[in-house]
N, C-alpha and C positions, 0 to 999 in steps of 0.2 A: 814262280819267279815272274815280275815283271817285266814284258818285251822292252828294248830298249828302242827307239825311234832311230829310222837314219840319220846318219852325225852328219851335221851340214854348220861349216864354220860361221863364227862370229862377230861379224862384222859390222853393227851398230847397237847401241844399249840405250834403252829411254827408264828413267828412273823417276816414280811418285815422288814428292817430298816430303809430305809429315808423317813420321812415324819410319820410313824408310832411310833417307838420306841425313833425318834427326828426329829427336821424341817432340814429337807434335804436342802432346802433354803438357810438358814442360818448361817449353814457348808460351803455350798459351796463359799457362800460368804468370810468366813474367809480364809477359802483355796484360793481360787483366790487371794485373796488379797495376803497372804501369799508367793503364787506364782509369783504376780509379782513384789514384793517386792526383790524377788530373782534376774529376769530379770536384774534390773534395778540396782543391783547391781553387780552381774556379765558381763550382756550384757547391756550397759546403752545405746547402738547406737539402738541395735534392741527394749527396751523396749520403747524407745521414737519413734520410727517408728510403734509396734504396741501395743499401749496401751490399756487396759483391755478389751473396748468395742469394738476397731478394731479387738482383737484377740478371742473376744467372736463372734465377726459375722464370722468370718473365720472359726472357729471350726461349727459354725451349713451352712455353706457352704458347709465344707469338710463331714458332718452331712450327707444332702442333696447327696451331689453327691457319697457317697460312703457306699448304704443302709446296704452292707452285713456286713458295720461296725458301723450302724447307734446306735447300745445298747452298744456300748464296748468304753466307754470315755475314758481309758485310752490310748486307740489305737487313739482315736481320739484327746487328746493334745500331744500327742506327734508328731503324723502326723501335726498338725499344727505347734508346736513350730519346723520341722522338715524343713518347708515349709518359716515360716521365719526367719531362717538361710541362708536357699536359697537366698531367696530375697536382706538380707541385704548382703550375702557375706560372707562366712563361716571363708575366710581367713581376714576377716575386724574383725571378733570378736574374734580375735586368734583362731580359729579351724580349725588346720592346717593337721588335717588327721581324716579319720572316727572312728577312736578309742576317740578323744579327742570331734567328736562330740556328739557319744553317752553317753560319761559319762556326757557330759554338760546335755543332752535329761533327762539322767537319772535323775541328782540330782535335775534338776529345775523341775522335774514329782514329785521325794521325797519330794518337800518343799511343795507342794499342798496335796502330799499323804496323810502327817502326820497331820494334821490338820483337813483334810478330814475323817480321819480313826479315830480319836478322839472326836470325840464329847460330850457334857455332856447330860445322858440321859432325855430322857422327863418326864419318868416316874419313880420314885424310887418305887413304889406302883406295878412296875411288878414282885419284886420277891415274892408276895405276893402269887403269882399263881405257885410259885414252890413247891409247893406237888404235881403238874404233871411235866411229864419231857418236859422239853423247847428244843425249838429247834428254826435255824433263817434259812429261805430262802430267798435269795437275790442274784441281778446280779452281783454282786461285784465280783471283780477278786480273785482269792488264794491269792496273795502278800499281795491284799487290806488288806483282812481280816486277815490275819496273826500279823499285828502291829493294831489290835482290843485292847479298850481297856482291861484287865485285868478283868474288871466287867462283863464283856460281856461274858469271856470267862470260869471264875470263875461258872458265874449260868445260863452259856448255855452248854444244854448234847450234843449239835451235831450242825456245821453250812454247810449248803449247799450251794455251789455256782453255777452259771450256766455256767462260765466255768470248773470247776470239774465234773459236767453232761455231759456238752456238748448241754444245751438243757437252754434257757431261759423262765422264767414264760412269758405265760402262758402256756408255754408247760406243757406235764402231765409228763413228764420225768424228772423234777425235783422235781414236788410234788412226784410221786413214790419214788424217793430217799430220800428222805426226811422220806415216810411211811417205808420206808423198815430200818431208824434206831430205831423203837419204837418196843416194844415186839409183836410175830408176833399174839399174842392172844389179841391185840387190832385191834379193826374193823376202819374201815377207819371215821364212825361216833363218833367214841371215840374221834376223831383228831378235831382239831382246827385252823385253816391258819387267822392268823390277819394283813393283809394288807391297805393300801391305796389307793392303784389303783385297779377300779374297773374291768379293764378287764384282766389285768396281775393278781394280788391277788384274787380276790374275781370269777370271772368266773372262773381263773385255777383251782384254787383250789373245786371248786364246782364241775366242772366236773374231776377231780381227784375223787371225793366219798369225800373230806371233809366237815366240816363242814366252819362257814366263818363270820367273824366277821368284817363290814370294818369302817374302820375310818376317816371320812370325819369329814374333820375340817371346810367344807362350807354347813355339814347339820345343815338347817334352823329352825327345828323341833325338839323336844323332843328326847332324846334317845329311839332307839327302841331296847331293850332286846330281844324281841323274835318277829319272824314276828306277832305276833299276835297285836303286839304294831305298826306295821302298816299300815297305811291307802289301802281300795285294790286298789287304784293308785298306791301307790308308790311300793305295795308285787309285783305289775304284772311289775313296769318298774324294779326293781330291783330284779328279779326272784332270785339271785344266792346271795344273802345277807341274812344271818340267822338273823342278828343284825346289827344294825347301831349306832357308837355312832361316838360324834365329838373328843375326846380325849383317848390315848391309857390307859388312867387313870381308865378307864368305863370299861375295858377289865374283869375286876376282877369280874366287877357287873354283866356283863354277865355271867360269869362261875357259878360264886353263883345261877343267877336265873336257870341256866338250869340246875344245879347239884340239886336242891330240886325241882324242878321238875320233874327229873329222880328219886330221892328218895322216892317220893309218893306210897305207896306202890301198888297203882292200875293200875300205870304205872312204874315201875322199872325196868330196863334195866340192 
């Protein structure tokens, strides 16, 4: 049997976005598309030279050879759509000076932005858990998150990025940031990191002092609310997961189980 940790109430929750709060997938999909729908109608020489899948393998090329930009997508479609401009001839698609190519850079990055930055949430059932204060850590650039939907920004008290840090998950320097917007008489176990990725989310955040909820949409098994719920295979391979559920929807179930668990009065925190 799994030991169960002291129960120490719940008092703030920071949530990943893509794949967590919605299928990152399936935005990107829209977005791509979105984006080269643009191509093809501004640049119709270059989008027919590199179409979706030519220009998706270029971008994990350019991936690939350029690690110190290997988490910053945005740097990385732009360096490709940057790349075949080259290719076809800057002056073959009317981009007759570097001014006229970065605003092309730009807007055809904005038709993928906005699409990107919008998504419809997964879960309407997370502001359920707003009697704590919310907050989102994510790699997402400032611009990104800027044109965030209005829901997002409505009933999130703080969003962290990891270029505003300077520091990407799983570094602890953006979970710190993240601790240091919550009252400072909340202990780092009061806190909450709900992620999907287990080494960036749920390890960062574990060794930050949080606590760590992850959401794997390919667990096979029962929700696990508390480690106690599971098996000691999986507590010892998954050491830095308090909970595991397959939907950010379960986020809530967690809260509840481990808030009346802390309420007991022979364990109360």
């Amino acid at each position: 049997m799994v030991a169960e940790p002291a129960a120490v109430a719940v008092r703030g929750v920071t949530f990943d976005l893509d794949d967590t709060l919605w299928c990152g997938k399936t935005v990107i999909r829209k977005a791509s598309a979105a984006f080269h729908s643009y191509l093809a109608q501004a640049t119709p020489q270059l989008a027919d030279r590199f179409p979706p899948a030519a220009f998706d393998e270029l971008l994990v090329q350019f991936q690939r050879a350029l690690p110190d930009h290997a988490h910053d997508y945005t740097f990385l479609r732009k360096y490709t759509l940057r790349h075949c401009v080259e290719v076809c001839g800057a002056h073959e698609l009317n981009l007759h000076d570097q001014v006229a190519l970065e605003a092309f850079v730009d807007a055809a990055f904005l038709s993928f932005l906005l699409p990107r930055s919008q998504p419809e949430p997964r879960s309407n059932g997370m502001i359920d858990v707003a009697s704590r204060i919310l907050g989102v850590i994510t790699q997402w650039k400032t611009g990104e998150m800027d044109i965030l939907l209005k829901y997002f920004q409505h009933h999130m008290h703080f969003m962290i990025s990891a270029e505003l840090v300077g520091s990407a998950k799983p570094g602890q320097a953006i979970f710190d940031a993240a601790v240091a917007k919550f009252p400072a008489s909340y202990s780092r176990q009061h806190l909450v990191h709900v992620g999907d990725h287990y080494k960036c989310d749920v390890e960062g955040a574990k060794r930050a002092g949080l606590r760590t909820i992850w959401v794997n949409a390919s667990w096979a098994k029962p929700d696990a609310l508390t480690r106690t719920d599971l098996s000691n295979e999986d507590a010892e391979r998954y050491a830095a997961a308090d909970a595991i559920v397959k939907e950010v929807n379960s986020v809530l179930l967690v809260v509840e189980r481990w808030n009346s668990l802390a309420a007991r009065p022979e364990r109360n925190v």
